[in-house]
N, C-alpha and C positions, 0 to 999 in steps of 0.2 A: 489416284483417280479422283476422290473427291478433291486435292485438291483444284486439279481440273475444269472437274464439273461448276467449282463456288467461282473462278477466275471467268467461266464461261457465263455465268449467271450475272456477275457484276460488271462484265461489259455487256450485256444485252441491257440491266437495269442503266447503265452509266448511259446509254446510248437514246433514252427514252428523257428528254427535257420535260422541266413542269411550264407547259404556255402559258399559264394564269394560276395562280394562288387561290384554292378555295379556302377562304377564310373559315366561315361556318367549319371546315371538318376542321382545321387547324386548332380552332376551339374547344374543338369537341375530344384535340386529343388531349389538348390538355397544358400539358408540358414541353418541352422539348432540353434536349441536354446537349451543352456546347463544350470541347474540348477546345483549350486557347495556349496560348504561349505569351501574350499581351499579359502583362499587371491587371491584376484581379478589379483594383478601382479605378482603373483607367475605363473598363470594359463596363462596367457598375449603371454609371449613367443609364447608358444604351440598354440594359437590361431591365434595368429598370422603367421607365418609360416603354419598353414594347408589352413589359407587362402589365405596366397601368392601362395601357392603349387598348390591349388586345383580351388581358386576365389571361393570360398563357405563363405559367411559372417556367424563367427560365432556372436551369439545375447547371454547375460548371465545375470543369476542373481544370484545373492548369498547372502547367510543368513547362518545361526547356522544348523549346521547337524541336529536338532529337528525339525528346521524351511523347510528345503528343505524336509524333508518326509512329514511334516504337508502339506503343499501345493500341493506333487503330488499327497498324495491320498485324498485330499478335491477335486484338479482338475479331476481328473478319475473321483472320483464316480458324480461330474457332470456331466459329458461329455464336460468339455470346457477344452480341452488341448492345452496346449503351449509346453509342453517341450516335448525333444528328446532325451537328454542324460543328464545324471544324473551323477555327481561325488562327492562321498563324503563317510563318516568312511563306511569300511566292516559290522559291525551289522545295521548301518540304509538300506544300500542297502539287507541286509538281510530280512529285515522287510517289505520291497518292493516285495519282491517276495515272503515271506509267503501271502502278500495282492494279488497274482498273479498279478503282474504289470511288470513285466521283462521281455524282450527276450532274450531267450534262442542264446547264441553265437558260432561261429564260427571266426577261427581266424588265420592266419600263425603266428604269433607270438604269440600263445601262449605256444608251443614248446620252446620257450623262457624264457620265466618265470621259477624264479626261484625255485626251491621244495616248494610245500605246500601252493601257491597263488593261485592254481587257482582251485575254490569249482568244485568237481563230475556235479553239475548242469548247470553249465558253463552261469549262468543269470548274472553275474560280474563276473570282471577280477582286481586284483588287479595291478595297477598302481604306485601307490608310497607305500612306510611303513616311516611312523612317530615313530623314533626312543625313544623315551621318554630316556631323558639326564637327568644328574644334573649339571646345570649350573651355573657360580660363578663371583662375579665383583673382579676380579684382581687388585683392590686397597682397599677394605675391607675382601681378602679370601687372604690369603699368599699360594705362590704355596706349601711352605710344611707344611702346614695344612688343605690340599686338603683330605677328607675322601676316600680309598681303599674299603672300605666295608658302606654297612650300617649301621652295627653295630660300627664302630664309630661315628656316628650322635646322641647313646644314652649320649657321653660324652659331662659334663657342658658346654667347650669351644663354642658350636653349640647355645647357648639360648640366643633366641631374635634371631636366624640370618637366619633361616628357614622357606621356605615359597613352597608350594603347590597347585595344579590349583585346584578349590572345585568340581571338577564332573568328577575325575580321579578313580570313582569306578571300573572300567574296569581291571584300570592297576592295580589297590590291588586286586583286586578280581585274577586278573594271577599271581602273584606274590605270593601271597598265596597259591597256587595250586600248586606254586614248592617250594618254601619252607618249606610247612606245613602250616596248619594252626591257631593252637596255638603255635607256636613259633611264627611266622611271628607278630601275631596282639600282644603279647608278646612286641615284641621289639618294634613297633611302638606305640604301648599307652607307652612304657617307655619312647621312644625320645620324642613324645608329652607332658608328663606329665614333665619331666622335663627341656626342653629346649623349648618347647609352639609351634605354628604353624602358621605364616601367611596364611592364606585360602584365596586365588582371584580365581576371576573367567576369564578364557581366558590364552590359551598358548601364546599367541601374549604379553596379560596386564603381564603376568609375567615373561615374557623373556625382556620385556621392563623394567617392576621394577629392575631385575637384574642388569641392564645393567645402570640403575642408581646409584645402590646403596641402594634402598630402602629397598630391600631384600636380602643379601646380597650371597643366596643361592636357589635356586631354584630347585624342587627336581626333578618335571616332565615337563620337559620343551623339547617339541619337538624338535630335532634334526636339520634342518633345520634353525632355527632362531639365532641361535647364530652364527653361521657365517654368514651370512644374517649383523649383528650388530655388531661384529667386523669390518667385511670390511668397517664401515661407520666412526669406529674409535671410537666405544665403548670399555672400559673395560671391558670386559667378555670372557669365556673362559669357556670349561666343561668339562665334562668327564663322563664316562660310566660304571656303577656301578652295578654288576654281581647279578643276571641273570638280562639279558637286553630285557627288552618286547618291542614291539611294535604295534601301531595303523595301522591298515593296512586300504589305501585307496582304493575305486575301481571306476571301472568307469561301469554302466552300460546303456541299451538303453531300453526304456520303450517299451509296450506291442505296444501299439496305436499311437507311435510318428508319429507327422503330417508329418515327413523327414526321414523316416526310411531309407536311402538308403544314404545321408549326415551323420544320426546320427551313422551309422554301420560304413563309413569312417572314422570319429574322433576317434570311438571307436578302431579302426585300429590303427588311427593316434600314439592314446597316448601308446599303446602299443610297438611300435615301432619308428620311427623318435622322438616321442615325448618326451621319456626316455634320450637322453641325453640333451636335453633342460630343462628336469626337474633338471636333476643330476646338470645340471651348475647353479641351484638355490638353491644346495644344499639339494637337496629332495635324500632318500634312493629309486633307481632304481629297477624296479620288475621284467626287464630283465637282465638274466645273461649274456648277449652280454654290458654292460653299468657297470663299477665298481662300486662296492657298495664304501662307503667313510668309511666304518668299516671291508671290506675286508671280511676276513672267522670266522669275531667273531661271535657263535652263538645268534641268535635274535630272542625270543621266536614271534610270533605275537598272537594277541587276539582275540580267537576264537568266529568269531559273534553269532555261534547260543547258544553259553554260555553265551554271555554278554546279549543276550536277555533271553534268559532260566534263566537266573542269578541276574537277570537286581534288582531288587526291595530285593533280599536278601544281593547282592552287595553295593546298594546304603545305604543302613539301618548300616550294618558293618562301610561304608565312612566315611558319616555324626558321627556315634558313636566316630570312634577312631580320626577323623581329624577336622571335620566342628563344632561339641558340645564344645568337645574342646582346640580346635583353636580360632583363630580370625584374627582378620586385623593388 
């Protein structure tokens, strides 16, 4: 029964949008607390500056996109909440407001956003898109044996030298969807069968093996990290390999946050001021006032309520053609 009654309560709360941000009470609460899935200093900036801006401390935790939904909806359905704004991939904030845990937004810049960010629902708003790259260490990739297509990665030269993040179902799962089907899983059990597959786990651990050399290709390697790692004076270097999908981030503010009126300002924030502080991290901008770093190349992104509708026939597909067999 109670649970009931709290499911009934957060969609009545989820159903009531903030039309305007009153700053003054936002002040006055004080703080606000963000749970992320983003790199703690990628997000820093942006944290930083809304509290110089506004003197609102923001408070963060961050874990694995599994882990920040595991936690809000164990915290709801007790009733002990901490958090106020939630950032992290578009299907888990999806998954959030199938749980009715969202509020419903309001926003001057969402008028901003570029085509196809922002859901009919308006319970998230997309913030950044994670480009999914193929990245390469420039002292084991020669720039002119850089692949143009995928379909040169089914050639010998690529064996032993290819490597993959293991929970990129998503991105096969869209990528399939515009190339077909059976061609698509076609070419990919051929490149695998014959030239084999490093399977890791973590955009970060394989933009990192990259950058060593351990891998000396990486296929789906977030956009963002590799210049992020050049600039430090890594060998690596990528490029963008047609059709180009992307991970789309969002940020949104839960039904019952303890700071609603703080968390509706961040939620502001990132949408606005906060887009060129992400852009100078090298994140894809989700306002069309901030240039994207790929200009007018089309960027499919991934549809959350597919990747959840999809989720477990996707992962099955994965695991078959990459993770069985692949290895380390």
């Amino acid at each position: 029964m109670w649970r009931s009654a709290l499911g009934f309560a957060l969609l009545l709360a989820s159903a009531v949008a903030f039309a305007q941000v009153d700053v003054e009470a936002a002040r006055k609460e004080g703080e606000v607390m963000v749970y992320h899935s983003t790199q703690a200093e990628d997000l820093k900036p942006v944290f930083d500056a809304f509290t110089k801006k506004y003197g609102i401390v923001v408070k963060d935790w961050r874990s694995s996109s599994e882990n920040v939904v595991k936690r809000v909806i164990a915290e709801t359905r007790a009733g002990k909440l901490t958090v106020d704004l939630i950032e992290n991939n578009s299907p888990e904030q999806e998954a959030l407001r199938r749980e009715n845990m969202l509020r419903r937004m309001q926003s001057p810049h969402f008028a901003d956003l570029r085509a196809g960010l922002l859901p009919a629902h308006q319970q998230y708003a997309t913030s950044t898109l994670d480009v999914f790259v193929q990245a390469y260490n420039t002292d084991k990739v020669r720039k002119e044996e850089v692949p143009k297509t995928f379909e040169e990665l089914a050639d010998g030269r690529w064996k032993d030298r290819l490597g993959i993040e293991a929970e990129d179902h998503a991105w096969f799962g869209t990528l399939l969807g515009i190339v077909g089907e059976t061609k698509g899983e076609k070419l990919w059990r051929d490149i695998v069968a014959t030239n084999g597959m490093s399977v890791r786990k973590g955009h970060t651990l394989l933009a990192t093996l990259v950058a060593s050399g351990e891998v000396p290709m990486g296929l789906t390697v977030y956009n963002y990290k590799p210049p992020q790692l050049k600039k430090k004076g890594a060998p690596i270097d990528w490029i963008v390999l047609q059709p180009a999908i992307a991970q789309m981030h969002a940020v949104a503010v839960h039904a019952r946050a303890p700071h609603p009126n703080a968390a509706a300002l961040l939620f502001d924030f990132f949408l606005g001021e906060g887009q060129a502080l992400l852009a100078a991290r090298d994140f894809v901008p989700s306002s069309s006032k901030v240039p994207s770093p790929f200009g007018d190349m089309p960027v499919k992104g991934i549809d959350p309520g597919q990747a959840i509708d999809h989720e477990d026939a996707w992962q099955r597909r994965y695991q078959d053609v990459f993770v069985k067999r692949g290895g380390k």
